[in-house]
Chimera marker file (.cmm) of the C-alpha trace (Angstrom):
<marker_set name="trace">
<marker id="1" x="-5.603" y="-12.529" z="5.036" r="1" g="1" b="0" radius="0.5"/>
<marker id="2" x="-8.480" y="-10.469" z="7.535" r="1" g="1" b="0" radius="0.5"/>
<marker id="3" x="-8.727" y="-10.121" z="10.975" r="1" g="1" b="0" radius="0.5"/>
<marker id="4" x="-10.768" y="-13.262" z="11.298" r="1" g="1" b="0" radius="0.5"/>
<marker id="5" x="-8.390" y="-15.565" z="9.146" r="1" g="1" b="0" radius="0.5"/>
<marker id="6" x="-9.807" y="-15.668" z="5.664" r="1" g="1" b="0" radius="0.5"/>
<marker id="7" x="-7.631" y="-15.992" z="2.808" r="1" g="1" b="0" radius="0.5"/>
<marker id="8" x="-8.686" y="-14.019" z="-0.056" r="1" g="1" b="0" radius="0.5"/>
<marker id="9" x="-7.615" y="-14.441" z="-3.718" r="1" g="1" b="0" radius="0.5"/>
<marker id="10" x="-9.064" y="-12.439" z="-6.747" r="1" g="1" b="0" radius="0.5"/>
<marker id="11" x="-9.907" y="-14.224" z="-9.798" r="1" g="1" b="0" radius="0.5"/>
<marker id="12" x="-11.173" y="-13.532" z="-13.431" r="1" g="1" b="0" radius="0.5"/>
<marker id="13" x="-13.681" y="-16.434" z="-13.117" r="1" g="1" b="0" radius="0.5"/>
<marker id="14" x="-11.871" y="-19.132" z="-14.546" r="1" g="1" b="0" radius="0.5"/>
<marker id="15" x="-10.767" y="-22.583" z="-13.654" r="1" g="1" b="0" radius="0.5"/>
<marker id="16" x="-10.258" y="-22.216" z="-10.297" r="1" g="1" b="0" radius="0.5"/>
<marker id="17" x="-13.515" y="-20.971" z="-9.750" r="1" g="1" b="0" radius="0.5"/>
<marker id="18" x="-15.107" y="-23.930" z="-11.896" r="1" g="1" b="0" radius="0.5"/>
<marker id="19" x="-13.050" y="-26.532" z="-10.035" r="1" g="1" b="0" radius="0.5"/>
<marker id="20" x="-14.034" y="-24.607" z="-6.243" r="1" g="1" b="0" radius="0.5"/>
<marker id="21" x="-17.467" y="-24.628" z="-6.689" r="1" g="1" b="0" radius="0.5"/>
<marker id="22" x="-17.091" y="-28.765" z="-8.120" r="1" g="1" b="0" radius="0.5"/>
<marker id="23" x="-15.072" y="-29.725" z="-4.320" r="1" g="1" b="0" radius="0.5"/>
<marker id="24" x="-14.906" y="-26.581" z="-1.544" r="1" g="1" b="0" radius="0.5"/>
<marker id="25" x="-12.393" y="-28.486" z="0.156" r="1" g="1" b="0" radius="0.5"/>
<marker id="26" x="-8.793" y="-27.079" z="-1.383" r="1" g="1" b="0" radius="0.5"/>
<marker id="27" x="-5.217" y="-27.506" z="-0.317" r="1" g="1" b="0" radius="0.5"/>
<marker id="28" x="-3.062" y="-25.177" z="-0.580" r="1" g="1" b="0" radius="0.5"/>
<marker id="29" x="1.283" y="-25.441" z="0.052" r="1" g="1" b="0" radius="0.5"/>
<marker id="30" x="3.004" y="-22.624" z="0.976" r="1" g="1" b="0" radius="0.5"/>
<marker id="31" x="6.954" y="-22.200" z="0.713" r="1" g="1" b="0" radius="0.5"/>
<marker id="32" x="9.425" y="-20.037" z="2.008" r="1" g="1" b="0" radius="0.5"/>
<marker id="33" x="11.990" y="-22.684" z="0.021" r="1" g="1" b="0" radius="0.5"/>
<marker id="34" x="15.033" y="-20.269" z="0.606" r="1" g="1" b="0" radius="0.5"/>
<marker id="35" x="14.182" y="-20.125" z="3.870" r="1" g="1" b="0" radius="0.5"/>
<marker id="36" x="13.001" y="-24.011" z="4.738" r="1" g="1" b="0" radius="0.5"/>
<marker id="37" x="9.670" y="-23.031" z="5.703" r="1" g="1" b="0" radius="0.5"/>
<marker id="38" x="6.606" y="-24.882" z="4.492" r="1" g="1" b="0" radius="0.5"/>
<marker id="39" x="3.257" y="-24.786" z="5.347" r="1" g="1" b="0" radius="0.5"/>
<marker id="40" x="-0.113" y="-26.995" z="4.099" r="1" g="1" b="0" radius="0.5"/>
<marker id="41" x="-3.509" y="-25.286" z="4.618" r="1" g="1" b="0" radius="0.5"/>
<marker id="42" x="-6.799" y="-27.613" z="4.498" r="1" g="1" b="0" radius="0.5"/>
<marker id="43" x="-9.784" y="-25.240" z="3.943" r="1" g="1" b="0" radius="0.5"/>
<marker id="44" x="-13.220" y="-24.675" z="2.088" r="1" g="1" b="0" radius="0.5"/>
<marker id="45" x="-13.261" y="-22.257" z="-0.186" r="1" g="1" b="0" radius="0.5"/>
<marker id="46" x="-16.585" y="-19.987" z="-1.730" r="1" g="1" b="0" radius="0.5"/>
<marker id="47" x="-16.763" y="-17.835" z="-4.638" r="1" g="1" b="0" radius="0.5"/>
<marker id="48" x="-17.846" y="-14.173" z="-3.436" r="1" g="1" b="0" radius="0.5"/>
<marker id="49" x="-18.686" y="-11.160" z="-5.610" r="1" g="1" b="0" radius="0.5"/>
<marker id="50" x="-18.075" y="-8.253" z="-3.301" r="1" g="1" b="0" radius="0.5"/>
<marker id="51" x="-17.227" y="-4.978" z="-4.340" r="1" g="1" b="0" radius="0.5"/>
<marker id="52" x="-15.787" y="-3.489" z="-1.372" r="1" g="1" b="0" radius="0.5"/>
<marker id="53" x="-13.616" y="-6.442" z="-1.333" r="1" g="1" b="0" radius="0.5"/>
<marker id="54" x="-12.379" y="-6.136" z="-4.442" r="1" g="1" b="0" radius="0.5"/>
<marker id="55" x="-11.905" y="-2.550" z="-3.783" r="1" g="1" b="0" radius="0.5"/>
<marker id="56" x="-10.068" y="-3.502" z="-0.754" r="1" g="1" b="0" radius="0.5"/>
<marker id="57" x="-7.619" y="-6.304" z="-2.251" r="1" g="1" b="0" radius="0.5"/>
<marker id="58" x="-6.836" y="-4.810" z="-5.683" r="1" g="1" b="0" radius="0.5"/>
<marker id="59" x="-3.179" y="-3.868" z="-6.903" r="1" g="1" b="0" radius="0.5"/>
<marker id="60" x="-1.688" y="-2.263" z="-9.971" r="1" g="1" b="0" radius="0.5"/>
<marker id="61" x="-0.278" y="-6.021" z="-10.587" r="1" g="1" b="0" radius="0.5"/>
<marker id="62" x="-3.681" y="-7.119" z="-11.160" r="1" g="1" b="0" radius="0.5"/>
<marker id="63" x="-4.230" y="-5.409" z="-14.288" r="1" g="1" b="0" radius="0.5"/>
<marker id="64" x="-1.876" y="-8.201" z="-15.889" r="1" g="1" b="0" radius="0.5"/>
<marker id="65" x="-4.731" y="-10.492" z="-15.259" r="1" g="1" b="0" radius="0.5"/>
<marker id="66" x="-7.835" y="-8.412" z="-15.056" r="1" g="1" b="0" radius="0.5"/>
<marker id="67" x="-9.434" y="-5.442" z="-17.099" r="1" g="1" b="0" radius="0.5"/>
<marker id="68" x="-9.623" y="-3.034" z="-13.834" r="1" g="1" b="0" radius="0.5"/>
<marker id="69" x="-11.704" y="-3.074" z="-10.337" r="1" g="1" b="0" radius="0.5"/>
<marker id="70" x="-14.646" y="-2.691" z="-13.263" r="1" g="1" b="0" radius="0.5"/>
<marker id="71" x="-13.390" y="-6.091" z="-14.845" r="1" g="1" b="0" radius="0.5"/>
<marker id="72" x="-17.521" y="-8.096" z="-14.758" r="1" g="1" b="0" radius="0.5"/>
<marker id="73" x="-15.573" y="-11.125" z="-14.453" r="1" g="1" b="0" radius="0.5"/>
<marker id="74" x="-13.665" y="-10.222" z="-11.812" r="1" g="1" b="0" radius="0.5"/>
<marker id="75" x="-14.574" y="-12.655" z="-8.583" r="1" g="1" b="0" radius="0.5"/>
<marker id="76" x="-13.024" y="-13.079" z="-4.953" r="1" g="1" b="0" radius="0.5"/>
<marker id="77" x="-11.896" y="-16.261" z="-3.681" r="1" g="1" b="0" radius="0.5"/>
<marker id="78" x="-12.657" y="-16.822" z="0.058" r="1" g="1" b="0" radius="0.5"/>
<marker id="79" x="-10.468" y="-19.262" z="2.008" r="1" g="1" b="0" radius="0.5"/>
<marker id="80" x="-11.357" y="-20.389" z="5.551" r="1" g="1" b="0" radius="0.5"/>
<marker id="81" x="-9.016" y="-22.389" z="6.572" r="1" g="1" b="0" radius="0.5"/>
<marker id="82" x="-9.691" y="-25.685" z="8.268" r="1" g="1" b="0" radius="0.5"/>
<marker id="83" x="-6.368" y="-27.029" z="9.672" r="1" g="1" b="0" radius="0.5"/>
<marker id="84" x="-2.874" y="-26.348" z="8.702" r="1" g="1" b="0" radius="0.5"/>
<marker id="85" x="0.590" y="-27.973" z="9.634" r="1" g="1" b="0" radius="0.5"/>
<marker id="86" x="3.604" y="-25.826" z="9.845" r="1" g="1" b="0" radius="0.5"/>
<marker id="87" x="7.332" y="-26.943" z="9.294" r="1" g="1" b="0" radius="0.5"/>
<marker id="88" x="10.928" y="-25.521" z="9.068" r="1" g="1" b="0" radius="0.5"/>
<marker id="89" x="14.062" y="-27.256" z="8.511" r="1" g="1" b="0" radius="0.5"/>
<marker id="90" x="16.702" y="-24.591" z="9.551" r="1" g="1" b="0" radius="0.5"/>
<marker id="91" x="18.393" y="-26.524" z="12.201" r="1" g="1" b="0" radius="0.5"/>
<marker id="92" x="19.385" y="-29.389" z="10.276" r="1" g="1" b="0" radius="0.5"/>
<marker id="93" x="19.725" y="-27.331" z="6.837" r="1" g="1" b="0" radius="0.5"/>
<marker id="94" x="22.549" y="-28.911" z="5.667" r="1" g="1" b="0" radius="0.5"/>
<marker id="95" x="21.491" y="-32.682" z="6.672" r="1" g="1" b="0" radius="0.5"/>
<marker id="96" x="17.983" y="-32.310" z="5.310" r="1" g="1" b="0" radius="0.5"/>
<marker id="97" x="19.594" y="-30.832" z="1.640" r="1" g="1" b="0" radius="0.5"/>
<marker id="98" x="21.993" y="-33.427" z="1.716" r="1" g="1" b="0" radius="0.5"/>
<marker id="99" x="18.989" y="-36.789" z="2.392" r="1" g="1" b="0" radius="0.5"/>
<marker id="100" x="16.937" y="-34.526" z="-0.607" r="1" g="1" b="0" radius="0.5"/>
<marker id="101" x="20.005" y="-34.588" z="-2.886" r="1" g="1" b="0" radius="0.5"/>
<marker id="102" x="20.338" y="-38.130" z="-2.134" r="1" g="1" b="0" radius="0.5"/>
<marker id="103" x="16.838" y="-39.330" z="-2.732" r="1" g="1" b="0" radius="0.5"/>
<marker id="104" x="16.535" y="-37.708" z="-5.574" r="1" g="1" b="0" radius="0.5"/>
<marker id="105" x="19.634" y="-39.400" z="-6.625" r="1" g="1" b="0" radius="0.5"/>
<marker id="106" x="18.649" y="-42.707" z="-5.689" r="1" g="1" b="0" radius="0.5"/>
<marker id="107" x="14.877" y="-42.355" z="-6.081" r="1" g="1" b="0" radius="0.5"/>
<marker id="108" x="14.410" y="-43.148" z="-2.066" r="1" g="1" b="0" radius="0.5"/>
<link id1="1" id2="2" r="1" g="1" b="0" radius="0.2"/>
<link id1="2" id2="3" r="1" g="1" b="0" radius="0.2"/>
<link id1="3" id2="4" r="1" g="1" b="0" radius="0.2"/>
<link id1="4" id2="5" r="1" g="1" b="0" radius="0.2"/>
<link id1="5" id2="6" r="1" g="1" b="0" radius="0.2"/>
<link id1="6" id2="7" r="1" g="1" b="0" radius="0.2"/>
<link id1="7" id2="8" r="1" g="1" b="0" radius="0.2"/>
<link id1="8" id2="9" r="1" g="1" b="0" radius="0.2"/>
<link id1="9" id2="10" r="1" g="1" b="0" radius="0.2"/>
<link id1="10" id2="11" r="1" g="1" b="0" radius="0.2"/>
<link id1="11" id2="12" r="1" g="1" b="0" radius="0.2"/>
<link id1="12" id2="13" r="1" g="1" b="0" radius="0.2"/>
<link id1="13" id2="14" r="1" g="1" b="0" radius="0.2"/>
<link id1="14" id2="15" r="1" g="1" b="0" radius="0.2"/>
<link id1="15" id2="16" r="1" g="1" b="0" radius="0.2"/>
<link id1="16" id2="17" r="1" g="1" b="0" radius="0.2"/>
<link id1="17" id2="18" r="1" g="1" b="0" radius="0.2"/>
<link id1="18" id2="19" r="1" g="1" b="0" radius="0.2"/>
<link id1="19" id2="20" r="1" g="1" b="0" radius="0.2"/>
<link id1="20" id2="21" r="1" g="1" b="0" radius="0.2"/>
<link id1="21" id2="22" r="1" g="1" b="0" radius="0.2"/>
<link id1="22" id2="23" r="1" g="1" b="0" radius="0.2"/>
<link id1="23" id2="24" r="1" g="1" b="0" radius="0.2"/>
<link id1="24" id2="25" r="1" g="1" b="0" radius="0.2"/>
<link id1="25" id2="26" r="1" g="1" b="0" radius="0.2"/>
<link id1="26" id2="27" r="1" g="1" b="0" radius="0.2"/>
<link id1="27" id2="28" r="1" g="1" b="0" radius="0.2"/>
<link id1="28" id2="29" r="1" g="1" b="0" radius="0.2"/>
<link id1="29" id2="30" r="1" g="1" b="0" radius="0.2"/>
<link id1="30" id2="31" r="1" g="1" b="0" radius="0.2"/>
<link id1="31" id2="32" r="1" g="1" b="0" radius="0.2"/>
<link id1="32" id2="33" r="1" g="1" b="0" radius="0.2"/>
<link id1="33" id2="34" r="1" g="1" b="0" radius="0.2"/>
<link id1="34" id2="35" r="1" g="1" b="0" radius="0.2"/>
<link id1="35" id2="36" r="1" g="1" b="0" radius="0.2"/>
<link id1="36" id2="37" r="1" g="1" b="0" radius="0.2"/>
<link id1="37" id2="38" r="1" g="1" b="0" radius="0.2"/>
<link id1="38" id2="39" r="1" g="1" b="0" radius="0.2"/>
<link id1="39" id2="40" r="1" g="1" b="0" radius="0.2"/>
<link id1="40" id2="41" r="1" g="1" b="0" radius="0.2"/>
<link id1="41" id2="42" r="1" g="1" b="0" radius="0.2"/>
<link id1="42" id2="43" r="1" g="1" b="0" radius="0.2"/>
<link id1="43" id2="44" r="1" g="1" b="0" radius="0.2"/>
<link id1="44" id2="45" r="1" g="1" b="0" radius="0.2"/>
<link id1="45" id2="46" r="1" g="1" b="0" radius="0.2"/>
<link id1="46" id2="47" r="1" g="1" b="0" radius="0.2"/>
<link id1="47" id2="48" r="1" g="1" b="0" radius="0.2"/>
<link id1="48" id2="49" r="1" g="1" b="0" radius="0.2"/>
<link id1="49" id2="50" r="1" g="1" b="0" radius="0.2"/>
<link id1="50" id2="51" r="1" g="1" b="0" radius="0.2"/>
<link id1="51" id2="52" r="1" g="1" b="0" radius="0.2"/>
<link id1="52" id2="53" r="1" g="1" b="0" radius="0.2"/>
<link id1="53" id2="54" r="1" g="1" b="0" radius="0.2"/>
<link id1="54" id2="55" r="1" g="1" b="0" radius="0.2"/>
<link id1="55" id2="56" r="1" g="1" b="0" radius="0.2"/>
<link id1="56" id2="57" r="1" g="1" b="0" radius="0.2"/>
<link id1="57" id2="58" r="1" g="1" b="0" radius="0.2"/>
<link id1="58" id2="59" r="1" g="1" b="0" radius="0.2"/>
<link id1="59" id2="60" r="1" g="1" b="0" radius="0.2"/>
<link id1="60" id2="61" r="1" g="1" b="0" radius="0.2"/>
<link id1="61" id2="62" r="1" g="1" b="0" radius="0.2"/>
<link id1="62" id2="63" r="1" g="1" b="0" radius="0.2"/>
<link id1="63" id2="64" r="1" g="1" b="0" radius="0.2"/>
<link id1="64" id2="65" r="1" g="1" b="0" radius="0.2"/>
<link id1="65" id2="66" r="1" g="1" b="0" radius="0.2"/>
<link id1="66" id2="67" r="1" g="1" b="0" radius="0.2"/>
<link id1="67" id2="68" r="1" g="1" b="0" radius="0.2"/>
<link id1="68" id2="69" r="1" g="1" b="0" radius="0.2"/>
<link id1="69" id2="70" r="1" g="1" b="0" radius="0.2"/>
<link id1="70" id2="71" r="1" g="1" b="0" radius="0.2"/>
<link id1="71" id2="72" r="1" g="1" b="0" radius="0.2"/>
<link id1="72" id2="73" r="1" g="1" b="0" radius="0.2"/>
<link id1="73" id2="74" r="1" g="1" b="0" radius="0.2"/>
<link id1="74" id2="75" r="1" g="1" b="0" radius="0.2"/>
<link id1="75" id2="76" r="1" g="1" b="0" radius="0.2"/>
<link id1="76" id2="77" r="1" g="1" b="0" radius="0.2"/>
<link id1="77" id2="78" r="1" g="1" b="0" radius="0.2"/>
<link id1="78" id2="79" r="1" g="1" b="0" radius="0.2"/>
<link id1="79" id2="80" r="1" g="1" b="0" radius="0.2"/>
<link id1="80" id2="81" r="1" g="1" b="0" radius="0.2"/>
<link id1="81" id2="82" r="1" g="1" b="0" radius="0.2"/>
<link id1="82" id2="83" r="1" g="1" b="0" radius="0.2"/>
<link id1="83" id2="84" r="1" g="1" b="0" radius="0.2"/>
<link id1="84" id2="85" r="1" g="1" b="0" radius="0.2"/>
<link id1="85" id2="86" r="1" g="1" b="0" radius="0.2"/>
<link id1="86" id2="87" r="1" g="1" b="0" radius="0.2"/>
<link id1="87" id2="88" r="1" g="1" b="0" radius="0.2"/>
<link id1="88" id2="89" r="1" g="1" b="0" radius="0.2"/>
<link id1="89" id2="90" r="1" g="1" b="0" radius="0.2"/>
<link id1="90" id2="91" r="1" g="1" b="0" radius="0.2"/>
<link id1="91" id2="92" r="1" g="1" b="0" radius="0.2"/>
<link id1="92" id2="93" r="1" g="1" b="0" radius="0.2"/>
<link id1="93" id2="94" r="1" g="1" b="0" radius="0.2"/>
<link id1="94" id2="95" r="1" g="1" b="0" radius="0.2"/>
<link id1="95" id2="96" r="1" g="1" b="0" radius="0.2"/>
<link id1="96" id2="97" r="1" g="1" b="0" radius="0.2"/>
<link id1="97" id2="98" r="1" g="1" b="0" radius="0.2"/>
<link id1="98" id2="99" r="1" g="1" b="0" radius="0.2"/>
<link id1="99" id2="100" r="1" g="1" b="0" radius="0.2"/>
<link id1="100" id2="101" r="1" g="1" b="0" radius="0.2"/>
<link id1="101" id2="102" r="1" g="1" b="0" radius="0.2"/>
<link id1="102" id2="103" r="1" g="1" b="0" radius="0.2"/>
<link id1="103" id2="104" r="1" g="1" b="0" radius="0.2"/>
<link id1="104" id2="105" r="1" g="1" b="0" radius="0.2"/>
<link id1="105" id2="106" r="1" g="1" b="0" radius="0.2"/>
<link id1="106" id2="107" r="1" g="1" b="0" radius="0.2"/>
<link id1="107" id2="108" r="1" g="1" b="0" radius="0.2"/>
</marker_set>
């Protein structure tokens, strides 16, 4: 994330970029599951070709994915995020596992 909210992603200009430049409104679910935290993000997203940014955001992990910073498919995924809903269950941790366990026991 920058300093003025934007979500970046890298990507090797595949599917995801096909599918974000058919609908630029995403959503995306975030989970902390170990620690009950969730959190939904509503946003538009545009397909950039930067290469400071790429610069910026690449990792050693990303040559799993990608053939270097050099990579000429390599593409940045902007996110600006439209609304979001944050939620935590760590009060009730116990109850809330318990009503999962039991709906997905009983299919309710």
């Amino acid at each position: 994330m920058d300093s003025d909210g934007q979500i970046w992603f890298l990507s090797n200009n595949c599917k995801h970029n096909a599918n974000s430049t058919k609908c630029d409104h995403i959503h995306l679910f975030c989970a902390k599951a170990m620690n009950m935290e969730f959190m939904n993000l509503y946003r538009k997203a545009k397909i950039v070709q930067d290469k400071s940014i790429i610069e910026e955001l690449y990792q050693k992990s990303d040559n799993n994915r990608l053939d270097g910073k050099d990579d000429p498919n390599i593409t940045e995924i902007k996110i600006v995020p439209t609304d979001a809903h944050y939620w935590d269950i760590k009060n009730n941790r116990l109850v809330s596992l318990l009503k999962m366990g039991l709906g997905a026991i009983t299919g309710k």
